[in-house]
N, CA, C and O of each residue as an XYZ file, in Angstrom:
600
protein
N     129.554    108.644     74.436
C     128.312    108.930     73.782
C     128.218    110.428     73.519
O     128.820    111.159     74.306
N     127.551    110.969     72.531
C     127.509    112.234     72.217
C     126.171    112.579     72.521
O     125.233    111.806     72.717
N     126.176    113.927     72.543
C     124.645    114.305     72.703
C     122.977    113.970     72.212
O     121.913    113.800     72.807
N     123.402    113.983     70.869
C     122.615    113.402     69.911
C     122.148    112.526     69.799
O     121.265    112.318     68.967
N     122.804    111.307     71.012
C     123.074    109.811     71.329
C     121.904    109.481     72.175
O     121.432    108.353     72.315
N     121.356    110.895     72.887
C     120.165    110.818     74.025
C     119.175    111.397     73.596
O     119.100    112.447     72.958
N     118.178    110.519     74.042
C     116.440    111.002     73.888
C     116.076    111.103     75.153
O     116.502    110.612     76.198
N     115.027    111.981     74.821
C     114.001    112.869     75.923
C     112.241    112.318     75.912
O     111.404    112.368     75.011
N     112.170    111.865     77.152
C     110.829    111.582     77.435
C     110.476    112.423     78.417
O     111.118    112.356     79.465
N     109.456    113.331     78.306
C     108.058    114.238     79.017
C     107.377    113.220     80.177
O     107.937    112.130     80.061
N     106.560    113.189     81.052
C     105.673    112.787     81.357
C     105.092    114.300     82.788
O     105.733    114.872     83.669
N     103.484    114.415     82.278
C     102.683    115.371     83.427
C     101.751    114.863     83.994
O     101.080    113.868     83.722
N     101.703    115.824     85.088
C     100.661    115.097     86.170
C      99.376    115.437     85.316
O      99.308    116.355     84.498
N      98.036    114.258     85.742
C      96.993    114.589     85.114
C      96.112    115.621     85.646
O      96.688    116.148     86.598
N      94.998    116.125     85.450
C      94.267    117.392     86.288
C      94.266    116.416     87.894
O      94.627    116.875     88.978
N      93.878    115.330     87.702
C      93.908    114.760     89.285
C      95.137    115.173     90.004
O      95.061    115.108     91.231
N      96.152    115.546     89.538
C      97.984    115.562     90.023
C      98.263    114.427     90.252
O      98.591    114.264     91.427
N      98.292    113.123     89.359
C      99.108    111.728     89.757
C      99.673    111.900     88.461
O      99.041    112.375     87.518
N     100.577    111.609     88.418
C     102.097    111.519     87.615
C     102.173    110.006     87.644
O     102.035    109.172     88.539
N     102.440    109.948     86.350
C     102.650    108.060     86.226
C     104.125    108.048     85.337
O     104.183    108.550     84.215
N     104.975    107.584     85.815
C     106.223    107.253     85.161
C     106.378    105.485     84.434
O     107.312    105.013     83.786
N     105.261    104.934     84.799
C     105.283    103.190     84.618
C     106.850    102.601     84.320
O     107.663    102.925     85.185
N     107.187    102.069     83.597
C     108.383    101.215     83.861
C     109.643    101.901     83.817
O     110.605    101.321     83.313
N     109.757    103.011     84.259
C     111.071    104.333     83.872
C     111.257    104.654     85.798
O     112.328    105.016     86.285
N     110.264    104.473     86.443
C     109.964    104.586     88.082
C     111.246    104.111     88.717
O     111.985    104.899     89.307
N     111.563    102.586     88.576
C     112.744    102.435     89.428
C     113.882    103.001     89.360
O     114.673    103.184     90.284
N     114.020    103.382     87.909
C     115.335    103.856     87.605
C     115.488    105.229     88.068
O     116.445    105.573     88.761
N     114.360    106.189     87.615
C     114.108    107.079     88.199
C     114.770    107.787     89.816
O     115.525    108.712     90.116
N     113.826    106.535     90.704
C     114.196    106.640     91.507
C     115.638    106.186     92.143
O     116.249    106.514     93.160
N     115.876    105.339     91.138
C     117.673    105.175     92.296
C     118.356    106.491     91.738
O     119.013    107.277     92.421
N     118.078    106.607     90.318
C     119.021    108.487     90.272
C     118.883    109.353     91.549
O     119.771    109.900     92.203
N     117.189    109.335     91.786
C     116.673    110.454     92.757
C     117.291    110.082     94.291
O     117.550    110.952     95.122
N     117.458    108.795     94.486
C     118.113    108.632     95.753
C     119.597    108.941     95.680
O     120.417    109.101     96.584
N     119.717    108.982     94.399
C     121.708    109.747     94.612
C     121.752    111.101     95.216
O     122.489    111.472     96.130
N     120.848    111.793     94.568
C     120.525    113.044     95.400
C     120.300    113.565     96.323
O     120.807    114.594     96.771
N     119.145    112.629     96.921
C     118.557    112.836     97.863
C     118.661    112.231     98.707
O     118.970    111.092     98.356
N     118.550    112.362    100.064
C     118.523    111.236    101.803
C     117.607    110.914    101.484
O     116.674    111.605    101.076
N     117.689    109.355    101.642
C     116.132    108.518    101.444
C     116.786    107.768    103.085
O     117.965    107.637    103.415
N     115.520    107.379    103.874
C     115.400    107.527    104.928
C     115.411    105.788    105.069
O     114.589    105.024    104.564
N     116.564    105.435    105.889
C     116.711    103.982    105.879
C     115.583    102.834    105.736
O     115.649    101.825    105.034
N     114.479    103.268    106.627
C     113.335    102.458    106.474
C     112.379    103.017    105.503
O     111.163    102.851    105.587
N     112.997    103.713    104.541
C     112.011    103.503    103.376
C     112.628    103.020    102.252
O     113.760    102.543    102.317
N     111.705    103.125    100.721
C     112.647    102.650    100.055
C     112.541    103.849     98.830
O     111.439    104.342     98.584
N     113.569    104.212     98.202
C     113.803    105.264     96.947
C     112.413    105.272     95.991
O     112.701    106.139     95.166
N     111.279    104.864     95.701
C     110.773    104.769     94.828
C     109.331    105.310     95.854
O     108.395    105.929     95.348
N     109.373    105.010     97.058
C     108.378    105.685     97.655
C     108.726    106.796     97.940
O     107.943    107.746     97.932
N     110.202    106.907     98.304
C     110.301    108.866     98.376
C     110.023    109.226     97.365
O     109.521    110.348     97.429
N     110.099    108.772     96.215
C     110.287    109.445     94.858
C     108.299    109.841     94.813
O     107.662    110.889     94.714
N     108.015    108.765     94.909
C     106.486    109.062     95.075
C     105.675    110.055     95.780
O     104.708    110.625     95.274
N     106.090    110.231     96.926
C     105.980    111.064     98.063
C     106.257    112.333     97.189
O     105.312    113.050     96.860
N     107.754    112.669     96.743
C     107.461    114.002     96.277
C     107.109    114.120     94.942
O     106.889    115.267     94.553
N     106.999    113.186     94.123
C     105.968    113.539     93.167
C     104.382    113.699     93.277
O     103.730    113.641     92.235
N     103.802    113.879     94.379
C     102.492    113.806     94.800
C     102.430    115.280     95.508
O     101.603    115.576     96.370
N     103.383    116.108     95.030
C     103.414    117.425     95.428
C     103.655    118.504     94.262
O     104.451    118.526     93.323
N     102.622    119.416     94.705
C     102.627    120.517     93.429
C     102.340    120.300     91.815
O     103.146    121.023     91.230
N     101.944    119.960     91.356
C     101.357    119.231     89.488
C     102.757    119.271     89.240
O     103.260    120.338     88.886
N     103.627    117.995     89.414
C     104.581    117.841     89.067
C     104.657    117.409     87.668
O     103.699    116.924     87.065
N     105.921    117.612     87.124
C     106.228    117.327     85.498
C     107.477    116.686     85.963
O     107.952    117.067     87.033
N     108.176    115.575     85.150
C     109.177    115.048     84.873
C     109.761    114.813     83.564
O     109.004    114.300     82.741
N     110.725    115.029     83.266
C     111.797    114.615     81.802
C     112.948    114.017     82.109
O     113.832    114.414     82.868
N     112.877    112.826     81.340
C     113.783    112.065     81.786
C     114.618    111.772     80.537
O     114.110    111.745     79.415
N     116.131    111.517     80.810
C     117.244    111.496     79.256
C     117.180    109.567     79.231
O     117.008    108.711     80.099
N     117.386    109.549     77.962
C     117.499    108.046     78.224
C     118.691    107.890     76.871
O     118.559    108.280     75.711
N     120.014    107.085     77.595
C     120.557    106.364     76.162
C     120.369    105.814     74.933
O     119.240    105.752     74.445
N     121.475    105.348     74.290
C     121.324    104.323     73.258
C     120.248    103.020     73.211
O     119.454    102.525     72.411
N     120.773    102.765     74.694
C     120.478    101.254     75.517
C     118.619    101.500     76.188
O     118.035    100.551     76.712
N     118.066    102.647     76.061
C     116.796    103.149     76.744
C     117.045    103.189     78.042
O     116.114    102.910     78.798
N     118.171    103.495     78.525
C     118.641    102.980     80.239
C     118.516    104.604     80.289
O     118.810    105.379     79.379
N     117.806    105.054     82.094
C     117.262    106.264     82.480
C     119.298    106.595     82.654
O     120.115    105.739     82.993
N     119.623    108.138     82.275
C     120.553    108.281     82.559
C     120.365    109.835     83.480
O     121.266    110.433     84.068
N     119.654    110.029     83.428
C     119.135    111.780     84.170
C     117.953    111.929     84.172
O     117.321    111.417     83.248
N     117.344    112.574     85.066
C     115.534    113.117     85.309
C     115.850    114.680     85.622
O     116.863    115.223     86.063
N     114.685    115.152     85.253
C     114.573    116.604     85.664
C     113.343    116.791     86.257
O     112.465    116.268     85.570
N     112.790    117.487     87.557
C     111.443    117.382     88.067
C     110.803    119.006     87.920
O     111.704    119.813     88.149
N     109.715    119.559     87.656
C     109.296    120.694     87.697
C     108.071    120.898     88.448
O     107.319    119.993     88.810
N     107.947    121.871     88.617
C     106.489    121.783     89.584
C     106.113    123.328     89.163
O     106.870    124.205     88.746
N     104.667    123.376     89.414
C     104.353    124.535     89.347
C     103.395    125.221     90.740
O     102.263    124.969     91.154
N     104.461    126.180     91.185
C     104.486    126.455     92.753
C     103.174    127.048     92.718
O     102.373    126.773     93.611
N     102.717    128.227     91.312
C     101.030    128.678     91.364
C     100.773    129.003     89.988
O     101.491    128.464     89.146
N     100.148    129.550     89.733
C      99.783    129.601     88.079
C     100.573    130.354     87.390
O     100.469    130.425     86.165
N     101.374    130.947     87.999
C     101.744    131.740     87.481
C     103.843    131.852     87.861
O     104.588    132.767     87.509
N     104.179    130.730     88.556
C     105.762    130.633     88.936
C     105.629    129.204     89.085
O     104.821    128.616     89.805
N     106.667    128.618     88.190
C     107.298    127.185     88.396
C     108.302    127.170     89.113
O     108.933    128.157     89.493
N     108.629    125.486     89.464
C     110.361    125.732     89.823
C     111.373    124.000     89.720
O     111.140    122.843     90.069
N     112.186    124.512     89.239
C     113.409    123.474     88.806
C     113.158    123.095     89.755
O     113.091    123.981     90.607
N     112.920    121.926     90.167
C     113.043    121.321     91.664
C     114.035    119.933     92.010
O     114.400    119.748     93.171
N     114.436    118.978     90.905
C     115.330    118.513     91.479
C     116.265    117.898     89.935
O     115.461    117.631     89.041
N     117.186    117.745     89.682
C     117.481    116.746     88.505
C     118.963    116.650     89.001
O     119.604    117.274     89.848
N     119.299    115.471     88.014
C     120.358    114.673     88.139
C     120.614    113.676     87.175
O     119.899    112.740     86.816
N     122.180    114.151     86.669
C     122.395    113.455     85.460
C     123.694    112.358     86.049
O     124.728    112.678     86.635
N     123.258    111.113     85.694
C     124.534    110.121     86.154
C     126.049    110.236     85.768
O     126.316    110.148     84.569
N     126.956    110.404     86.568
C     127.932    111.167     86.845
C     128.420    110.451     85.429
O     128.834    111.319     84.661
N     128.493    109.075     84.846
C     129.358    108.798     83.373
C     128.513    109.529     82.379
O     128.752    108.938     81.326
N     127.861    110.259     82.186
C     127.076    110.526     81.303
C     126.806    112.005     81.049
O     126.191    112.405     80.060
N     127.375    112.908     82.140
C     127.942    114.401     82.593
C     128.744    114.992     81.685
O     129.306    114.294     80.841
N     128.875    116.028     81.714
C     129.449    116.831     80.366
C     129.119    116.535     79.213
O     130.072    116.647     78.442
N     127.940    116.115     78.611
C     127.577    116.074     77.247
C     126.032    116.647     76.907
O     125.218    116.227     76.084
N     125.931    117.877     77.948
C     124.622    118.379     77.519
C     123.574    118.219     77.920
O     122.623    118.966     77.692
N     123.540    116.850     78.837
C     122.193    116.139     78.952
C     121.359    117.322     80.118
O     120.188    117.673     79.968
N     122.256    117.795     81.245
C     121.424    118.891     81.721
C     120.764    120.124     81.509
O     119.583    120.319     81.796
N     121.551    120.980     80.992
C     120.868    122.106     79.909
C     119.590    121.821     79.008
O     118.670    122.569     78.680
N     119.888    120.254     78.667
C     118.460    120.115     77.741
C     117.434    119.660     78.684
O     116.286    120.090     78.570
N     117.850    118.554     79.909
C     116.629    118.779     81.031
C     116.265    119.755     81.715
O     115.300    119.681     82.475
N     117.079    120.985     81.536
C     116.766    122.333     82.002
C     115.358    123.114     80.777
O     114.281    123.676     80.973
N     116.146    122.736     79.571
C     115.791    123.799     78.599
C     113.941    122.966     78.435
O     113.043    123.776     78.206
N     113.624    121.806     78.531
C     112.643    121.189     78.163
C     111.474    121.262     79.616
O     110.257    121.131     79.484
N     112.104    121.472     80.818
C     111.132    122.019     81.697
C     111.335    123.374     81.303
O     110.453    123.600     80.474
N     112.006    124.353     81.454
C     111.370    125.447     80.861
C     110.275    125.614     79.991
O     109.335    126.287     80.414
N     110.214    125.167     78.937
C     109.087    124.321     78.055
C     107.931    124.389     78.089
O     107.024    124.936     77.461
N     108.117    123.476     79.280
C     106.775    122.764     79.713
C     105.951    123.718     80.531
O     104.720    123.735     80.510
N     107.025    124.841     81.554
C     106.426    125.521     82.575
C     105.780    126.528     81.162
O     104.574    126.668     81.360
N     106.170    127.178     79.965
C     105.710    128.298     79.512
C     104.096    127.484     78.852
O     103.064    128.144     78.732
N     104.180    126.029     78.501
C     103.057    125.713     78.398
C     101.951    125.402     78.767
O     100.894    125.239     78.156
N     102.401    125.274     80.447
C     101.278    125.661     81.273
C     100.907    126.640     81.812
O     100.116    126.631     82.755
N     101.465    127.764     81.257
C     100.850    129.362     81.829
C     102.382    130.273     82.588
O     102.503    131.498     82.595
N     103.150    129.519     83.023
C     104.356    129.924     84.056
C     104.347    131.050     83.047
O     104.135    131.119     81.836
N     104.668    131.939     84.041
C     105.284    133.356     83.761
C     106.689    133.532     84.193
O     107.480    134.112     83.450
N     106.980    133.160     85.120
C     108.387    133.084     85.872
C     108.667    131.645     86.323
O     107.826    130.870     86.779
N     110.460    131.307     86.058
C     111.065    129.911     86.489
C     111.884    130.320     87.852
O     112.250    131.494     87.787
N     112.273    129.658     89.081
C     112.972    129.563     89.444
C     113.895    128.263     90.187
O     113.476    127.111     90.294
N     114.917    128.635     90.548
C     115.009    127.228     91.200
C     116.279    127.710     92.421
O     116.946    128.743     92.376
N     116.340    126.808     93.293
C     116.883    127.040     94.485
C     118.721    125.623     94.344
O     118.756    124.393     94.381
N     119.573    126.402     94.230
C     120.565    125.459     93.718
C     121.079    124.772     95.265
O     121.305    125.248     96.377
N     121.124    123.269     94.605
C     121.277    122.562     95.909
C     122.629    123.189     96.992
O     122.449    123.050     98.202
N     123.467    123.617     96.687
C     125.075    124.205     97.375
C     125.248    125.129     96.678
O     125.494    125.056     95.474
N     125.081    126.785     97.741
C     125.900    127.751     97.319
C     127.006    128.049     96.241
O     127.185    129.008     95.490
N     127.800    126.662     96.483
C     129.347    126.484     95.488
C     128.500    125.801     94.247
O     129.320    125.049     93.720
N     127.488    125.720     93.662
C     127.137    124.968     93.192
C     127.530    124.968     91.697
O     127.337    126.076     91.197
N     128.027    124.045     90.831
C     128.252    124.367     89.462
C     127.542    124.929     88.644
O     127.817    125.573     87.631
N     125.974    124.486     89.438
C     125.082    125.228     88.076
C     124.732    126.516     88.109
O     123.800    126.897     87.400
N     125.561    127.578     89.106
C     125.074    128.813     89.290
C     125.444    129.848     88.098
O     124.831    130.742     87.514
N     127.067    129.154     88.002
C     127.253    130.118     86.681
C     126.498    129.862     85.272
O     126.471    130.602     84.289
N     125.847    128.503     85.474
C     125.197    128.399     83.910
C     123.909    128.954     84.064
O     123.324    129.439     83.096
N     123.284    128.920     85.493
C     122.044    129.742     85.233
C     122.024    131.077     85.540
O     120.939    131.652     85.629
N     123.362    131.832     85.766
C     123.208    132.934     85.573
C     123.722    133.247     84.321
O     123.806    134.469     84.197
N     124.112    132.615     83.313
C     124.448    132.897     81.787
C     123.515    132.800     80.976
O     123.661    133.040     79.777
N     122.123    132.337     81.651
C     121.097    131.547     80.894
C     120.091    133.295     81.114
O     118.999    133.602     80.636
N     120.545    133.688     81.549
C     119.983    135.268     81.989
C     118.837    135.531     83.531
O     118.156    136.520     83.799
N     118.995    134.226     84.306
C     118.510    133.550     85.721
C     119.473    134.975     86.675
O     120.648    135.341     86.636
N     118.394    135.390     87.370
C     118.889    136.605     88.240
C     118.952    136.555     89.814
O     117.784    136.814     90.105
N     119.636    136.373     91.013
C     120.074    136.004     92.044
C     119.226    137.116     92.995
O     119.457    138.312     93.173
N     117.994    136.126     93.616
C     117.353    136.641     94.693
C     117.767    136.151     95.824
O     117.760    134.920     95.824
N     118.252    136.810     97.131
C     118.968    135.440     98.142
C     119.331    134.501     97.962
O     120.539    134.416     97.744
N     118.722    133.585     97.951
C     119.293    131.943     98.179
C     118.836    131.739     96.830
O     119.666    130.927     96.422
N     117.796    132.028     95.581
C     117.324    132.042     94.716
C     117.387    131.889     93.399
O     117.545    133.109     93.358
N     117.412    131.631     92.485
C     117.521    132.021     90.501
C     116.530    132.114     89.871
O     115.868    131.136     89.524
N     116.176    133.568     89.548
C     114.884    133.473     88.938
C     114.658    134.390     87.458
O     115.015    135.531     87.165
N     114.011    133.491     86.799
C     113.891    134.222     85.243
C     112.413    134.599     84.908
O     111.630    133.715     85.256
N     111.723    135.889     84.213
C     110.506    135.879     83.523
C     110.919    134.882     82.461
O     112.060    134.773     82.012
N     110.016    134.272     82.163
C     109.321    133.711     80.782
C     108.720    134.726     79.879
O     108.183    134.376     78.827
């Protein structure tokens, strides 16, 4: 599949902060449990819930040909004024064709349209692949950190 091949769906929390993903949720969440330790006695769609019920979260999610979820990107906005990349994940057959940069580039987006002045994000492993792309993206290395003005 080529790039062009994938569409992008938005969804934001309302002033209440509940985030509704409706029928995109399960899928959602089994991506998010690739990522993440989901805790034997729970199940992926309540962690997923759990941390979407934190910080006025935003989500963008890539979807195929087929409308099948193939990557999510989560954003949050830490205060009015600094967002942060907080978790995404693109399904490993579907990798190398862009789909992250544009779930990168579309929360960026979103944070300058709600006021963000500054992005950052905390890369899951030191070794991490995405360090060199977000420091090419002009993302500047505070400790453990990557952080850009808007």
């Amino acid at each position: 599949m080529l790039e062009g091949e994938y569409s992008y769906k938005s969804f934001m929390a309302t002033s209440e902060g509940k985030l509704d993903l409706g029928d995109y949720l399960p899928a959602v969440a089994n991506l998010y449990s690739s990522l993440h330790v989901v805790p034997q006695d729970s199940c992926p769609i309540e962690e997923l819930e759990f941390s979407l019920g934190i910080q006025n979260p935003s989500v963008v999610i890539a979807l195929n040909t087929s409308s099948e979820v193939v990557g999510y990107g989560i954003l949050r906005i830490i205060t009015p004024k600094i967002a942060d990349l907080s978790s995404a994940f693109v399904k490993e057959s579907d990798r190398r064709r862009g789909i992250y940069k544009e779930l990168v580039k579309r929360r960026i987006d979103i944070a300058k349209q709600k006021g963000s002045q500054r992005i950052q994000i905390y890369p899951a492993h030191s070794d991490s692949i995405q360090i060199p792309y977000f420091l090419k993206e002009g993302f500047q290395q505070r400790d453990e950190w990557y952080i850009k003005d808007l």
